[in-house]
N, CA, C and O of each residue as an XYZ file, in Angstrom:
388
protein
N      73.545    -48.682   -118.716
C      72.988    -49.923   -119.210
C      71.469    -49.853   -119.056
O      70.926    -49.366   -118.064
N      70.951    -50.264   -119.886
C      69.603    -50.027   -119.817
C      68.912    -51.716   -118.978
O      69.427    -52.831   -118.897
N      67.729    -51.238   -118.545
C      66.894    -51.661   -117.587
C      65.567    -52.222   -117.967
O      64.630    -51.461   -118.207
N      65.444    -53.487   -118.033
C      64.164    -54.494   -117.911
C      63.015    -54.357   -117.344
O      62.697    -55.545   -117.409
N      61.943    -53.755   -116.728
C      61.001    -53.715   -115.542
C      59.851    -54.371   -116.020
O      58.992    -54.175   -116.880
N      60.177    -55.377   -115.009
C      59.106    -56.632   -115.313
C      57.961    -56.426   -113.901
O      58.285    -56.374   -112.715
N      56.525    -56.332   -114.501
C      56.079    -56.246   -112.929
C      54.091    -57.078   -113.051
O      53.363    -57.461   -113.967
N      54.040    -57.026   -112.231
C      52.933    -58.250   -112.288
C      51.537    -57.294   -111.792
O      51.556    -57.082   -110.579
N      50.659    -56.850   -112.327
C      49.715    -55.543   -111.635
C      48.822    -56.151   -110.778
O      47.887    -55.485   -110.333
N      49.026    -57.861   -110.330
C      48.326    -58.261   -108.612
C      49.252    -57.900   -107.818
O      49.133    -57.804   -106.597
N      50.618    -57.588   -108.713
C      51.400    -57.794   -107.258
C      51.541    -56.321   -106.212
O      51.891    -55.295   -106.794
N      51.358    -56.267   -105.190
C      51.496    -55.238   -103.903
C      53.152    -54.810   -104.257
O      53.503    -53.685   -104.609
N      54.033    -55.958   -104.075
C      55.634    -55.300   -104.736
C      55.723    -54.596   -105.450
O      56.144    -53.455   -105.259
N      55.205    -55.245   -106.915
C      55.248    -54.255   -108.041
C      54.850    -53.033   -108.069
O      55.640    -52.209   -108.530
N      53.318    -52.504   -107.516
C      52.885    -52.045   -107.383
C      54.053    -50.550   -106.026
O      53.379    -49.640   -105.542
N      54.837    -50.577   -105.851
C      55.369    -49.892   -104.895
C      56.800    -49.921   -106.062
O      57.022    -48.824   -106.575
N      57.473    -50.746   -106.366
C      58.172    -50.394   -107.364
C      57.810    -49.294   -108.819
O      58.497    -48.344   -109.195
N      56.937    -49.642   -109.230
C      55.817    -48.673   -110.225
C      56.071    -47.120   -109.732
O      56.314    -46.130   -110.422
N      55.918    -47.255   -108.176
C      56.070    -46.123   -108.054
C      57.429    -45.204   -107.647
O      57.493    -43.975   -107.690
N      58.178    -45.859   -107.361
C      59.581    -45.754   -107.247
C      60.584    -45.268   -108.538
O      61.425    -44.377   -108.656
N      59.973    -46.476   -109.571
C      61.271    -46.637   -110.724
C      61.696    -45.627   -110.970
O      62.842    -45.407   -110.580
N      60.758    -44.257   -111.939
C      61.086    -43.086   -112.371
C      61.981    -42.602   -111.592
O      63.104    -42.389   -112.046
N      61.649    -42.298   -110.124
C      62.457    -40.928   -109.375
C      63.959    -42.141   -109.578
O      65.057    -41.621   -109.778
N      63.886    -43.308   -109.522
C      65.457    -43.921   -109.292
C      65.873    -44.377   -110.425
O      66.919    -45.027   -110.420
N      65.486    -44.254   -111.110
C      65.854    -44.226   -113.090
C      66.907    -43.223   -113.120
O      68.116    -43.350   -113.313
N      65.769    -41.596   -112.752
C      66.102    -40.771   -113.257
C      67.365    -40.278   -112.191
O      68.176    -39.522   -112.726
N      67.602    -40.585   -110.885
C      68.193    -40.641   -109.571
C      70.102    -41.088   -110.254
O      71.131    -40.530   -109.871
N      70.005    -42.180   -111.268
C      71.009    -43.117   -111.599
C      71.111    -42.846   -112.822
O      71.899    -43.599   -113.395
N      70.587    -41.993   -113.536
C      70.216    -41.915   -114.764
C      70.690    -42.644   -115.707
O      71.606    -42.447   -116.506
N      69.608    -43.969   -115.458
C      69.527    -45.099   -116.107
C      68.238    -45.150   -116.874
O      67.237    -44.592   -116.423
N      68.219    -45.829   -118.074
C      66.765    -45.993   -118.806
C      66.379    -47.341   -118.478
O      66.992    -48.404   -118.578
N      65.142    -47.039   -118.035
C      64.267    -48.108   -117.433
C      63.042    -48.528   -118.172
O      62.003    -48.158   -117.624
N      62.881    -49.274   -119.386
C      61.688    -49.882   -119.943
C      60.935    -50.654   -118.702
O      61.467    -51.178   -117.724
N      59.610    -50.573   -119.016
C      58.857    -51.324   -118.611
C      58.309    -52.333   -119.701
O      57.912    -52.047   -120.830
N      58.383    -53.659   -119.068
C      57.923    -54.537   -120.086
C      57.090    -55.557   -120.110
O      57.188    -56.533   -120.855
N      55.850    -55.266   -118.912
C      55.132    -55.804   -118.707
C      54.018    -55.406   -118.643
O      54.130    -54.216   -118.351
N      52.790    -55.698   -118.751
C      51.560    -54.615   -118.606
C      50.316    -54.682   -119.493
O      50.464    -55.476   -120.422
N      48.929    -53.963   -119.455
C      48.232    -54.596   -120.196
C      48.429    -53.531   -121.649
O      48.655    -52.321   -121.666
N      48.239    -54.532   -122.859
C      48.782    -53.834   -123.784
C      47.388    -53.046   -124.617
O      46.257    -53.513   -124.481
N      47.653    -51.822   -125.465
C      46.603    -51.080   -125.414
C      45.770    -51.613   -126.366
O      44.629    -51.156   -126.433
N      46.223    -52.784   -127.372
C      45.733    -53.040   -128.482
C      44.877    -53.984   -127.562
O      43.826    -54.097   -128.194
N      44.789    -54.535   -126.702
C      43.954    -55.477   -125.976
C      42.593    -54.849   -125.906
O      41.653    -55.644   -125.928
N      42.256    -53.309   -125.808
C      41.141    -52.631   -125.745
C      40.683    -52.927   -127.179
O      39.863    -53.816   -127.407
N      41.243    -52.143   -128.173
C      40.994    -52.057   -128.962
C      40.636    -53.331   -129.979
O      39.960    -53.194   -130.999
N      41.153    -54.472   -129.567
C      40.798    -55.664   -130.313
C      40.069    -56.494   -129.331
O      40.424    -57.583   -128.880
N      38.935    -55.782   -129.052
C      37.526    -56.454   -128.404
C      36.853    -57.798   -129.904
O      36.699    -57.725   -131.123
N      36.667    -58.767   -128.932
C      35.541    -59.976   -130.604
C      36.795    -60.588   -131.303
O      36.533    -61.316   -132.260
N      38.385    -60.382   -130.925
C      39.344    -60.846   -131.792
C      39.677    -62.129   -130.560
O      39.264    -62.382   -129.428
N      40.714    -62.761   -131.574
C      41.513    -63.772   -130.937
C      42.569    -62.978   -130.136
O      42.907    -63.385   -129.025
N      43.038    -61.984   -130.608
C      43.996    -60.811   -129.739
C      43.854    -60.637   -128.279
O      44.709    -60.694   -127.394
N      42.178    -60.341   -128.208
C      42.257    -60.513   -126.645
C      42.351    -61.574   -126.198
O      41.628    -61.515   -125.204
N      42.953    -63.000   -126.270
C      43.064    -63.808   -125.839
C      44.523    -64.183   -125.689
O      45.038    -64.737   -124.717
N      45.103    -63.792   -126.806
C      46.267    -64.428   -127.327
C      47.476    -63.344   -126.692
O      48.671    -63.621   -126.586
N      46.868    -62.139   -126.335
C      48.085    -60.671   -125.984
C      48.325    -61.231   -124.603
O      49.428    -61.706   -124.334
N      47.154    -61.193   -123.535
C      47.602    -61.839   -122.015
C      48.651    -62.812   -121.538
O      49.430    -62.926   -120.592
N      48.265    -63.543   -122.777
C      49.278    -65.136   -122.520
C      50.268    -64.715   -122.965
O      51.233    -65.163   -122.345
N      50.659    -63.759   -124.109
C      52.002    -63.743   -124.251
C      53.012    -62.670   -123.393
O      54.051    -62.320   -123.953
N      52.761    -62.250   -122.289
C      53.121    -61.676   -121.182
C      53.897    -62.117   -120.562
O      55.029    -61.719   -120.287
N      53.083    -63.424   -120.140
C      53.607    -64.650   -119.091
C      54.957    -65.373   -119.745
O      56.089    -65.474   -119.273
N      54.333    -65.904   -121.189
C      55.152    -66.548   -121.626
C      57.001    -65.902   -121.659
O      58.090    -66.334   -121.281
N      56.497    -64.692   -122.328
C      57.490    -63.916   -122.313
C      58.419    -63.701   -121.383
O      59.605    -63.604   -121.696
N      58.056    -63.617   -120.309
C      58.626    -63.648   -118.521
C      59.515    -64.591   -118.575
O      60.732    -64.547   -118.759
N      58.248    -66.098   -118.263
C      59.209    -67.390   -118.361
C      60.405    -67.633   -119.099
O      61.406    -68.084   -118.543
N      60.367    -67.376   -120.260
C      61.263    -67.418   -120.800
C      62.763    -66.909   -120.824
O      63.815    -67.468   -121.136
N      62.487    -65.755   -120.419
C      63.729    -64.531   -119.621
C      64.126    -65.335   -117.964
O      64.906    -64.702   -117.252
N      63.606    -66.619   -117.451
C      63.907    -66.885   -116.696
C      62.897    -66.057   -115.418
O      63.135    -66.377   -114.254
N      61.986    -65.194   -115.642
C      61.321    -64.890   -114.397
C      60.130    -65.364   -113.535
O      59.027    -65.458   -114.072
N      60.265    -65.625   -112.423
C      59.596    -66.295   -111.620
C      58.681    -65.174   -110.889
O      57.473    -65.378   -110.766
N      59.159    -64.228   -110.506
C      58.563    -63.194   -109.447
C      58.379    -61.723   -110.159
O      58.645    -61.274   -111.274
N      57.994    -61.380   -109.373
C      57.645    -59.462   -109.915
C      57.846    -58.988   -108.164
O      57.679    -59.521   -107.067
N      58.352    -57.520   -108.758
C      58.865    -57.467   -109.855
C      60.193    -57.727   -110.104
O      61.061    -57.577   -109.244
N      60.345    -58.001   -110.905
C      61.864    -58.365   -111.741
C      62.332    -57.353   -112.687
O      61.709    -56.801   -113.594
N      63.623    -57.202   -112.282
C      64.616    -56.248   -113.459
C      65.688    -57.094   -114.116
O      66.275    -57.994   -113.515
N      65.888    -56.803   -115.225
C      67.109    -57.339   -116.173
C      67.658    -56.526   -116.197
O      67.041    -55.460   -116.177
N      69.174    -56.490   -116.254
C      70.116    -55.472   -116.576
C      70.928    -57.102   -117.264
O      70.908    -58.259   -116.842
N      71.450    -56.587   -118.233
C      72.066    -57.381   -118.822
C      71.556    -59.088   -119.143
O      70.556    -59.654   -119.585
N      72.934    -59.474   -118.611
C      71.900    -60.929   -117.925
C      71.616    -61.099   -116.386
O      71.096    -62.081   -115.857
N      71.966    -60.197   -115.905
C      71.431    -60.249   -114.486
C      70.121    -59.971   -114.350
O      69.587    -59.036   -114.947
N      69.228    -61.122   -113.194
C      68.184    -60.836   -113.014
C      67.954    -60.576   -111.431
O      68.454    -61.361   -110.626
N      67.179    -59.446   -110.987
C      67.451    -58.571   -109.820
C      66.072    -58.983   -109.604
O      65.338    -59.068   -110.588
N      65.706    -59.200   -108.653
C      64.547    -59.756   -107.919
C      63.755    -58.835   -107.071
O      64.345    -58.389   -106.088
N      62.280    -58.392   -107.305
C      62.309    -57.554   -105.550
C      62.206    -56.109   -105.234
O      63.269    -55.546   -105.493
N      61.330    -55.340   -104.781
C      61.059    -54.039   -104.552
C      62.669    -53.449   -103.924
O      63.347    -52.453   -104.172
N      62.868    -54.847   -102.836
C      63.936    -54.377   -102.185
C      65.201    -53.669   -102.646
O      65.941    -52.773   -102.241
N      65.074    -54.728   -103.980
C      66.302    -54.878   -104.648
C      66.330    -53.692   -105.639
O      67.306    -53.786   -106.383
N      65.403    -52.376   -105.933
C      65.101    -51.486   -106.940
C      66.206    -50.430   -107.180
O      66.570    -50.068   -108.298
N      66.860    -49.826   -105.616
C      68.030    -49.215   -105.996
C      69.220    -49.812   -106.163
O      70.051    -49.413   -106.979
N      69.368    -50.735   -105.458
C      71.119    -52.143   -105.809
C      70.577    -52.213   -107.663
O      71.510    -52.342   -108.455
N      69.582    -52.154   -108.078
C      69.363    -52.572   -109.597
C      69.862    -51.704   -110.374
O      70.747    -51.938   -111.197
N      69.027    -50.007   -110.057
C      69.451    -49.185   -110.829
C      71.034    -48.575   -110.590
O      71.567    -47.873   -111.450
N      71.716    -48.936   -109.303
C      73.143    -48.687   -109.094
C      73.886    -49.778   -109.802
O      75.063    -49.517   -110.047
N      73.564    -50.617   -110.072
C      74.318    -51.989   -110.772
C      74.229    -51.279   -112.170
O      75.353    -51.038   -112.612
N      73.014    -50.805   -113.135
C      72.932    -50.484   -114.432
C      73.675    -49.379   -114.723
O      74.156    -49.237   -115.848
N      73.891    -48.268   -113.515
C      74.327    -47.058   -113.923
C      76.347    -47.575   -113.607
O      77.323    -46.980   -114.064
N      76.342    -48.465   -112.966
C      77.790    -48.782   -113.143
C      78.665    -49.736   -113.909
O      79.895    -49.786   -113.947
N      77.545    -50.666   -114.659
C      77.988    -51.668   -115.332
C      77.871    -51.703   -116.860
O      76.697    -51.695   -117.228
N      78.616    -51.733   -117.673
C      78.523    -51.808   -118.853
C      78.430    -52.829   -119.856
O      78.342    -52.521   -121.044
């Protein structure tokens, strides 16, 4: 089952998950999107409304999926909360269909 990775780049959690996911992706061999982050067109559309309008839709995007914290994983409709929670996540995706 594939994998949500929602992560917030103030956050110290996320930031330790970031570095985790791959080896426990690939550990469970589960596919793990990341789906949060700064997006590249944000460079590139310097003087636009883009850089204004790409940031906010990050957040929004989150909220909406129901997320409160980072980082956060979706597997399905489950939402897994928490650095802690990074291998219970990718063992839940690699067993659940």
């Amino acid at each position: 089952m594939k994998v949500e990775f929602w992560v917030e780049f103030a956050s110290t959690y996320s930031c330790l998950s970031v570095m985790r996911r791959t080896r426990e992706a690939l550990k469970w061999g589960v596919e793990c999107a990341a789906k949060a982050g700064l997006n590249p067109s944000v460079l590139t559309d310097a003087g636009t409304n883009n850089v204004k309008e790409t940031p906010r839709a990050v957040p929004n995007a989150a909220l909406k999926k129901g997320i409160f914290g980072a980082p956060t994983l979706i597997i399905g409709s489950e939402l897994i909360c928490g650095d802690a929670h990074l291998e219970d996540a990718m063992n839940w995706a690699a067993t659940h269909d």
